[in-house]
C-alpha positions in Angstrom: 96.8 63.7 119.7 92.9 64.3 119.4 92.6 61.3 117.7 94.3 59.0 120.0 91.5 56.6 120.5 89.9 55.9 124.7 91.1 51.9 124.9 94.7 53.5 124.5 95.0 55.6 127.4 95.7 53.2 129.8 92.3 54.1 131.4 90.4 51.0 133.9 89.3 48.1 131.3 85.4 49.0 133.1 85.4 53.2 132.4 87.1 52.7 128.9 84.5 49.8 127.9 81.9 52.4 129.0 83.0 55.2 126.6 83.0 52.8 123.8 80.0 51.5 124.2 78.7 55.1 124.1 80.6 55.7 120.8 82.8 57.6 122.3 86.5 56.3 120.5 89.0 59.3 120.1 90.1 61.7 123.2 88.4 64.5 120.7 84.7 62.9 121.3 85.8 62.6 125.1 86.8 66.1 125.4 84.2 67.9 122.9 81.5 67.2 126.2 81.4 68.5 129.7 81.7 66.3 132.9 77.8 66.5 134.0 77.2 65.5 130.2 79.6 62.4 130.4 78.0 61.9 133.8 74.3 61.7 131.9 75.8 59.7 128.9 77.7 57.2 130.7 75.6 56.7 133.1 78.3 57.4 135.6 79.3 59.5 138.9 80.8 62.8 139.1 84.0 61.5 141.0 85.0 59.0 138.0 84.7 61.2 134.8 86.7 63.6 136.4 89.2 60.9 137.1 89.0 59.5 133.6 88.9 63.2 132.2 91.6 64.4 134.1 93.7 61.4 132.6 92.5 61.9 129.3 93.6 65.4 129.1 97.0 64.3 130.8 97.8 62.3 127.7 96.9 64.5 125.1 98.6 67.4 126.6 101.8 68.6 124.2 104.5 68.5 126.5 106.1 72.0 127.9 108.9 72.9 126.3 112.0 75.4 127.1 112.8 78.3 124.8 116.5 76.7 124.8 114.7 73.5 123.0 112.6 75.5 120.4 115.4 77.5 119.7 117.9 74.4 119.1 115.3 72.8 116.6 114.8 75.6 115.0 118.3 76.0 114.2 118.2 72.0 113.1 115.2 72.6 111.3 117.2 76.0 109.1 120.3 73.9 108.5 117.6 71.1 106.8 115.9 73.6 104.7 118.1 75.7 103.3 118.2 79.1 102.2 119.1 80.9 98.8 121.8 83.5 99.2 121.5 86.9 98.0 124.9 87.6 98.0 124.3 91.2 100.6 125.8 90.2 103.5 123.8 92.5 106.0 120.5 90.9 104.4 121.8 87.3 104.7 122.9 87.6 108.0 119.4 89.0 109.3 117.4 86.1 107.1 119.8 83.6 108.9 121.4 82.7 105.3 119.2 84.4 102.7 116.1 83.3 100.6 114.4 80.8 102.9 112.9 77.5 101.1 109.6 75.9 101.5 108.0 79.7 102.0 107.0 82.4 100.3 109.5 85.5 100.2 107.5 88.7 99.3 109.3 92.0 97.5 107.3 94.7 97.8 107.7 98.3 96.2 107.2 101.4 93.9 107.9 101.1 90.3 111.2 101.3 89.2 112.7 101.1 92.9 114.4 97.7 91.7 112.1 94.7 92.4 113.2 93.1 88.5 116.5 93.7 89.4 116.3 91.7 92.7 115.1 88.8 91.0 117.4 88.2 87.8 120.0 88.5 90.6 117.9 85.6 92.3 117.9 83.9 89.6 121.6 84.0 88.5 122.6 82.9 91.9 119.8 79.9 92.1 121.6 78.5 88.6 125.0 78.8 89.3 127.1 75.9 89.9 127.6 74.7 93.9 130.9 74.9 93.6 130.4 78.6 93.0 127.6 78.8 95.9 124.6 78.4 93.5 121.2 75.9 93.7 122.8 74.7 90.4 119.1 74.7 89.1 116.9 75.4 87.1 114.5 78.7 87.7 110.8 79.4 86.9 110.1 83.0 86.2 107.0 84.1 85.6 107.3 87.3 83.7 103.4 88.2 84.0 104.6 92.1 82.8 107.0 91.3 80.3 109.9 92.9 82.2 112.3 90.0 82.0 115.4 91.3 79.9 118.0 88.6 78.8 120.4 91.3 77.8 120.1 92.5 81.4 120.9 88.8 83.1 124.0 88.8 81.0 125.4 92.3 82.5 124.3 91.2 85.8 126.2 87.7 85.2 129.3 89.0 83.3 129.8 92.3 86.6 129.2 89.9 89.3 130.8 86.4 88.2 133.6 86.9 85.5 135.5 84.0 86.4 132.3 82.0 84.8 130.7 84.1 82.7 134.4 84.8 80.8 134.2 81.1 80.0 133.2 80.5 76.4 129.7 79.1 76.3 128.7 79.7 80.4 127.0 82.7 79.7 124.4 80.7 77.3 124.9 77.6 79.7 123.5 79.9 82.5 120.5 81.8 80.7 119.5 78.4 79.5 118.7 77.4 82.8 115.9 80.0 83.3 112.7 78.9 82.1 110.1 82.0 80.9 106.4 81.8 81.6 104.5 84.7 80.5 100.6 84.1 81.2 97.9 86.9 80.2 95.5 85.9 82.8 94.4 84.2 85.7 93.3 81.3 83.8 96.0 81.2 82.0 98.6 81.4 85.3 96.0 78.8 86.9 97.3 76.3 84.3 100.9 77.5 84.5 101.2 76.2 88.1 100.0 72.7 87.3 102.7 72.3 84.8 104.9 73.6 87.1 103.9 71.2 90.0 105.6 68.3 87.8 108.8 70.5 86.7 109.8 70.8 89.9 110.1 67.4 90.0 111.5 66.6 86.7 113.6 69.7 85.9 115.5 70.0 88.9 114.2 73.6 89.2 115.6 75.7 92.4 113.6 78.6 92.4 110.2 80.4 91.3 109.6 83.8 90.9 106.2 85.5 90.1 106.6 88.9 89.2 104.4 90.1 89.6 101.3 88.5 91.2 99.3 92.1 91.6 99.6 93.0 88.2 97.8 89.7 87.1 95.4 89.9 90.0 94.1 93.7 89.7 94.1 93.8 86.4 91.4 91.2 86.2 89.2 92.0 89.1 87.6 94.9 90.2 88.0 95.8 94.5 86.0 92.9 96.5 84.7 89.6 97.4 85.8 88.4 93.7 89.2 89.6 93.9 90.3 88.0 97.3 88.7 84.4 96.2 90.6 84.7 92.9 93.8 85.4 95.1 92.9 83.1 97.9 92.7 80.2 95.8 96.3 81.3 93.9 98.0 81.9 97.2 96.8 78.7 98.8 98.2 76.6 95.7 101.6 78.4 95.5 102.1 77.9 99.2 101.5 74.3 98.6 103.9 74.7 95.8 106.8 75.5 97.9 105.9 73.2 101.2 105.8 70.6 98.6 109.1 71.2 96.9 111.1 72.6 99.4 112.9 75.5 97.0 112.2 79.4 97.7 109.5 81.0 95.8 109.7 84.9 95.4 106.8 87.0 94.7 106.9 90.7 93.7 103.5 93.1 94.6 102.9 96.4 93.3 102.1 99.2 96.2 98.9 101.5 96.4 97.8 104.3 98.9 95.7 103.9 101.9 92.3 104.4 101.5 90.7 106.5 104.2 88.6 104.3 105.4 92.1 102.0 106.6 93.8 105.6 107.8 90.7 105.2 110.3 91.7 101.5 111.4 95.4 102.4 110.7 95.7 106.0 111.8 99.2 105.4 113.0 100.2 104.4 109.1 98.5 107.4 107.0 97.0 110.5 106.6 93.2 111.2 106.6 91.4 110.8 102.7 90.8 114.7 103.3 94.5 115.5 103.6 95.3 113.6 100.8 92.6 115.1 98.9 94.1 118.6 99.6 97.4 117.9 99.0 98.2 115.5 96.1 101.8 115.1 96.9 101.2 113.2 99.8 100.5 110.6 98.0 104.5 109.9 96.8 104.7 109.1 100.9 102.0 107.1 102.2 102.1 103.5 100.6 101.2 99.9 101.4 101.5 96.8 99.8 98.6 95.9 97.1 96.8 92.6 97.8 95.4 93.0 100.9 95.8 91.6 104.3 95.1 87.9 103.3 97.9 87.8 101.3 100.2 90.0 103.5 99.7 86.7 106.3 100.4 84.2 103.4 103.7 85.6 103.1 106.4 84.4 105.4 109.0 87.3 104.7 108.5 90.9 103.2 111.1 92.4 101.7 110.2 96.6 101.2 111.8 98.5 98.2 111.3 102.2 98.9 113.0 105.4 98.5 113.6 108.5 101.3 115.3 111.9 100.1 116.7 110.1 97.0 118.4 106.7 98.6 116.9 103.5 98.3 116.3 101.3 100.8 116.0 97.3 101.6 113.3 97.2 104.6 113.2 93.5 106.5 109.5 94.6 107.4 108.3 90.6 108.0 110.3 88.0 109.6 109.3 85.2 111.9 113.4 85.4 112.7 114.6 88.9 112.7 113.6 92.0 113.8 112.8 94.8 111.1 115.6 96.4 109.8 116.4 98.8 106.8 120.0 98.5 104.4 120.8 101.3 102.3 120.9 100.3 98.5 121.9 101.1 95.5 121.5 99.4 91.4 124.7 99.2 90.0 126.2 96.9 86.9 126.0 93.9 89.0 123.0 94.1 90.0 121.7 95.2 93.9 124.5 96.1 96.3 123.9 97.0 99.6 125.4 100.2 101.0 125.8 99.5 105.0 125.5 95.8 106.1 124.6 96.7 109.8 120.9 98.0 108.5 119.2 100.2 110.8 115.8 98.6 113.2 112.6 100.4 112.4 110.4 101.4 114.7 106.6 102.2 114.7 104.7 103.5 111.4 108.0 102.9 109.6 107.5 99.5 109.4 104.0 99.2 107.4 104.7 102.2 105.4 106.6 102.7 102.2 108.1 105.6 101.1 109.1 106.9 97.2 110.2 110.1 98.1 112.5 111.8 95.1 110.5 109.2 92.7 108.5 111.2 89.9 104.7 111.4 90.5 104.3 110.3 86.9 105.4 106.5 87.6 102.1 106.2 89.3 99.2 105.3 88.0 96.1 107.1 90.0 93.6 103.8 89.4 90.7 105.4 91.8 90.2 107.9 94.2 90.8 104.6 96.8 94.1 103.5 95.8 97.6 104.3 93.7 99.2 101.3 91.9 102.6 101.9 90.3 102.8 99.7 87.1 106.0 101.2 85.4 108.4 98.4 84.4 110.4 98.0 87.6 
């Protein structure tokens, strides 16, 4: 609406003539002065450019709207996209129908909480036939850690869906489907998403996955300015990715501790660098994601794998529909089952931090004295 040019306002033929002879076309050039300027470069009185002004910002004005309205095309605007669903009830119930499409769907977590396991679930479900409830598609995964086990697929596939994967030649059919990228560097992944730009188009793939992104990214850049460009740029082009094609892309990221200087921003989320210091343990309980804060806002859901006293958990800790919740979990044949499908809400530091209580200390990797990055094979 900025751009709606003067002369079609419906202004008086003499006041709209004026601004255009000043150069002044769009409603954006109108409105980027104030009234005693306009006055001065129109060469006009105070009482008119208010009138004209006031007009002018009538038009352009976005309409009110009720909740009722935004809550009705909302609903319209779900139903168009779509969603992928995970098959755990409680989860798909709180995403509105799972796996959201056209944004980016972060799983976040410790190593070997389950993150892998997640997405060869994904994956199965996003090949399947419809007439089974799959995407009947095709499925990028990017395998940056080499964690992607075939045999694994298969047991998840045969546990969850006999009645297709008993059928001679369905369990090839279905692996087939799943196409492996396994890039060694940023360079390398850079290149892999241009090619995958046109195979969304000509494969009829359903889903991307990226597992993970932090692995690639802090294993190639030091902490800093470098880092973030490198993962601005990536995060930028893989949103575009999934606005473009419409399918839901899932990224896994690696967790770390907090540094003290964030327990000083964040005191409600961690302990003080000196506590940790003295007391190494402490750092099996005071986690946040890797990446940063740029790439936490480039996410549109967060999905946290963590552990208390031994059980795992599913935390819903970012949802632009759904307030943040926690479903017990557990790994079994079949992949990820949930344990309770009502999920409990979280309340205060709960939400941003992650917890791997009963995991061993020895599945994480002590990087520097600033952060903890857990790069056992999920």
């Amino acid at each position: 609406m900025a751009n709606k040019l003067i002369n079609q306002m419906g202004l008086p033929k003499s006041i709209a003539n004026i601004f255009t002879a000043r150069n002044i076309i769009t409603a954006k050039d109108a409105l980027s002065h104030t009234e005693f300027e306009l006055m001065e470069l129109l060469d006009v009185g105070k009482e008119e450019v208010t009138s004209a002004m006031a007009h002018v910002s009538e038009v352009v004005c976005p309409p009110c709207q009720t909740a009722l309205l935004l809550l009705e095309q909302r609903v319209r605007n779900e139903t168009l996209a779509g969603h992928l669903p995970t098959r755990l009830k409680g989860l798909d119930d709180a995403l509105c129908g799972g796996i959201p499409f056209g944004v980016l769907t972060e799983l976040v977590g410790p190593a070997g909480i389950g993150k892998t396991q997640f997405c060869l679930k994904l994956s199965l479900l996003a090949s399947l036939p419809a007439s089974c409830g799959g995407l009947d598609g095709r499925v990028i995964y990017i395998d940056i850690e080499s964690k992607f086990r075939s045999k694994r697929l298969i047991e998840i596939g045969i546990n969850s869906f006999p009645e297709i994967f008993h059928k001679k030649g369905m369990a090839q059919e279905m692996a087939g489907r799943i196409l492996i990228l396994r890039p060694t560097s940023l360079s390398e992944f850079a290149e892999s998403l241009y090619q995958i730009k046109v195979s969304l188009l000509q494969q009829q793939v359903k889903l991307l996955i990226i597992d993970s992104m932090a692995a690639l990214v802090l294993g190639e850049h030091e902490c800093g300015t470098t880092r973030q460009q490198a993962l601005g740029w990536h995060v930028s082009f893989i949103k575009s990715l999934a606005e473009f094609s419409r399918i839901p892309v899932v990224l896994t990221n690696q967790v770390r501790s907090q540094s003290g200087d964030e327990s000083r921003i964040y005191s409600f989320q961690a302990q003080s660098r000196s506590i940790i210091k003295d007391n190494p343990a402490t750092y099996d309980s005071h986690l946040v994601a890797a990446l940063g804060i740029n790439w936490a806002h480039a996410v549109t859901i967060r999905l946290v794998l963590e552990a208390r006293s031994g059980q795992r958990f599913i935390k819903l800790a970012k949802s632009p529909i759904s307030p943040p919740l926690a479903f017990p979990f557990k790994i079994t044949s079949s992949g990820v089952i949930l344990l309770d499908d009502d999920g409990i809400e979280m309340k205060g530091p709960e939400i941003n931090t992650i917890q791997c209580q009963g995991l061993s200390l020895s599945s994480l990797a002590v990087n520097s004295t600033e952060y903890v990055l857990c790069t056992k094979n999920t």
